[in-house]
C-alpha positions in Angstrom: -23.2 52.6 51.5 -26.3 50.6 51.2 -27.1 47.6 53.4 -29.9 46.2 51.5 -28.2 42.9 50.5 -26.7 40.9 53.2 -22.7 41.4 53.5 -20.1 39.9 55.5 -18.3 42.1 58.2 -15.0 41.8 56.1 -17.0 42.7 52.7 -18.8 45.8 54.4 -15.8 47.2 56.7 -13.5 47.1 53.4 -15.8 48.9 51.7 -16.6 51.4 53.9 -12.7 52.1 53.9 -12.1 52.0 50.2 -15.6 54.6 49.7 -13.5 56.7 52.6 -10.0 56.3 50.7 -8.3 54.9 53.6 -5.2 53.3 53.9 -5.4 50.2 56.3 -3.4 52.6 58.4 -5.9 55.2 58.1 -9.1 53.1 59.1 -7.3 51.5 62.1 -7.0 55.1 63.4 -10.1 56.1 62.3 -11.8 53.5 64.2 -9.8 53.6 66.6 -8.0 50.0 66.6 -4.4 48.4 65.2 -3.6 47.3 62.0 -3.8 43.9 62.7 -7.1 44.2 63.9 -8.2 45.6 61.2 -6.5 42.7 59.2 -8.5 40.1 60.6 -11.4 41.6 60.3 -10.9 42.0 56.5 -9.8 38.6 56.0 -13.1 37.2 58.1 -12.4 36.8 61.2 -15.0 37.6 63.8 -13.3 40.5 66.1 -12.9 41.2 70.2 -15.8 42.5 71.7 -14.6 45.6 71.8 -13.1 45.7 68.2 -16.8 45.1 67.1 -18.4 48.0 69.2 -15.7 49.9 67.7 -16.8 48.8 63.8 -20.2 49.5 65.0 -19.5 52.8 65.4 -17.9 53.9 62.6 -21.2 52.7 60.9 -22.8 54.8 63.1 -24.7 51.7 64.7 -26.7 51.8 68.0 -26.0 49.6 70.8 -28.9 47.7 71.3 -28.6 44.0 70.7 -31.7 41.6 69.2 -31.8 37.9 69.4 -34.0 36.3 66.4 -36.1 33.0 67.0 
């Protein structure tokens, strides 16, 4: 997946789990969260704290954290 283009959360986590052919079921387990969670996060909403780290790691993201001026 290419994030060349600017993409929502929701846009880029459902399409990281339709390239993956998983069932919402599927990606909650896969990154290690509920259903629901994974719910929200597909219709927009910004997640927990520690819903995001876990999204962040199934897109194989570091940790470090930038602020822009």
């Amino acid at each position: 997946m290419s994030y060349v283009d600017e993409k929502t959360l929701a846009k880029a986590f459902r399409e990281w789990r339709r390239e993956n052919q998983y069932s919402m079921r599927a990606a909650a387990k896969a990154a290690n969260m509920t259903v629901p969670a994974v719910q929200r996060i597909e219709q927009g909403a910004i997640p927990e704290l520690r819903n995001l780290q876990r999204v962040g790691a199934v897109f194989h993201m570091t940790k470090e954290i930038r602020f822009n001026n």
